[in-house]
N, C-alpha and C positions, 0 to 999 in steps of 0.2 A: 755219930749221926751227922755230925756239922761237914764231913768229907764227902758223903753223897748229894748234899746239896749246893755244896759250892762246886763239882765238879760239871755237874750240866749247866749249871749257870756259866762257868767258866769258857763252856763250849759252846754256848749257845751264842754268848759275845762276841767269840771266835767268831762263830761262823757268821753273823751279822757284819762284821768290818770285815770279811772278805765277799761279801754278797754286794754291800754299801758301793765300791766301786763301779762295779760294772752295772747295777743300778742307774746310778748317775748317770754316766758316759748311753747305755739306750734310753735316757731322758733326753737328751740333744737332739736324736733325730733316729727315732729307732727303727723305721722302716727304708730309710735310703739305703738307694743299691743302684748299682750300675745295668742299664738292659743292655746297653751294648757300647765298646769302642774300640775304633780302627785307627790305623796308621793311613793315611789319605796323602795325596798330591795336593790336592784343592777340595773347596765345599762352596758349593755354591747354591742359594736357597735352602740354607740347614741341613744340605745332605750332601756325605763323603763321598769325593770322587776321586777314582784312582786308586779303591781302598789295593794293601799290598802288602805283603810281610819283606820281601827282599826288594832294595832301590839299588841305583846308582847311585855312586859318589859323586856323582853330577846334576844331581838330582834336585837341586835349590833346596826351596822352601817344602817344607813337611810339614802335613795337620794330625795333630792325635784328635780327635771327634767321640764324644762324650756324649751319651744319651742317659741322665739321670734319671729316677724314678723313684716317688715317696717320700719328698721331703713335704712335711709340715709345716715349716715356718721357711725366710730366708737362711742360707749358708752360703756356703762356699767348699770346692775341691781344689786340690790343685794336683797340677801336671807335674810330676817330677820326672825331667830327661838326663839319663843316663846314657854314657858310653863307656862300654869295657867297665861297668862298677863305678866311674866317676858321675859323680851329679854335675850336669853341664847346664839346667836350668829349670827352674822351679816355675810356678809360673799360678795365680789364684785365680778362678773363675768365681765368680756369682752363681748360684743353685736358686734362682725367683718362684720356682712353682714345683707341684709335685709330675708335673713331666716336663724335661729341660733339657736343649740341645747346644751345648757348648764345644769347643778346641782352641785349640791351646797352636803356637806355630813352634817351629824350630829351623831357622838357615842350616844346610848340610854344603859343606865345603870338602873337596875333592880330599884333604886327610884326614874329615872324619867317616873312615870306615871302618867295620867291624860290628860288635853285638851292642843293639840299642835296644832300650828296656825305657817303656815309660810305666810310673805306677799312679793311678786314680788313688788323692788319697782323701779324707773326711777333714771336717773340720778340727775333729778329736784326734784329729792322726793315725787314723785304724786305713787300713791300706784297702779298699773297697774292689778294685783291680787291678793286673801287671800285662803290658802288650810287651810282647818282645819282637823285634823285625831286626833286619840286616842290612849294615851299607857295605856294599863292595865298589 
């Protein structure tokens, strides 16, 4: 009889230290989410201009522009800029309220061209969104 009882017990633990996790991690900040972000030229009075998926290699300075939504306490995202799979810059913004307009920059020099990827990511490291655009 001692087999039947220690085996739901046994599973029941289980399934608590795999619940426990992720538990946690939506204690942090369990309604943030991205409403929206573009690849931009410029922003001027909190709103992207120039939004674009394909630029020029001559194209300077580039904003990724971040509209966050439901955070509860203070945080922070960050930008991480890719090229071609390399991380070329990370970058931490502040999240102050639960509706939040932030970007992030990146100078673009005539050879970096090819496939750029930025990813919105959380403070927990859960990747919340990926923009991809192109420099040619």
């Amino acid at each position: 009889m001692q087999k039947f009882v220690v085996l739901p017990l046994a599973l029941g633990v289980m399934l608590l230290c795999c619940l426990l996790p992720s538990v946690a991690a939506d204690d942090q900040n369990p309604s943030l989410s991205i409403e929206k972000t573009v690849i931009c030229r410029g922003v001027e009075k909190r709103t992207p201009l120039g939004i674009g998926n394909v630029f020029a290699s001559d194209a300077g300075k580039l904003f990724c522009f971040t509209k966050v939504v439901g955070a509860d306490h203070d945080t922070q995202i960050t930008h991480r800029w890719f090229l071609n799979g390399d991380l070329k810059s990370s970058v931490d913004l502040p999240v102050k309220s639960g509706s939040w307009r932030t970007w992030s920059a990146k100078q673009i020099d005539p050879p970096d061209v090819g496939d750029w990827m930025v990813e919105v990511v959380a403070e927990d490291g859960a990747v919340l969104a990926t923009i991809i655009f192109f420099v040619q």
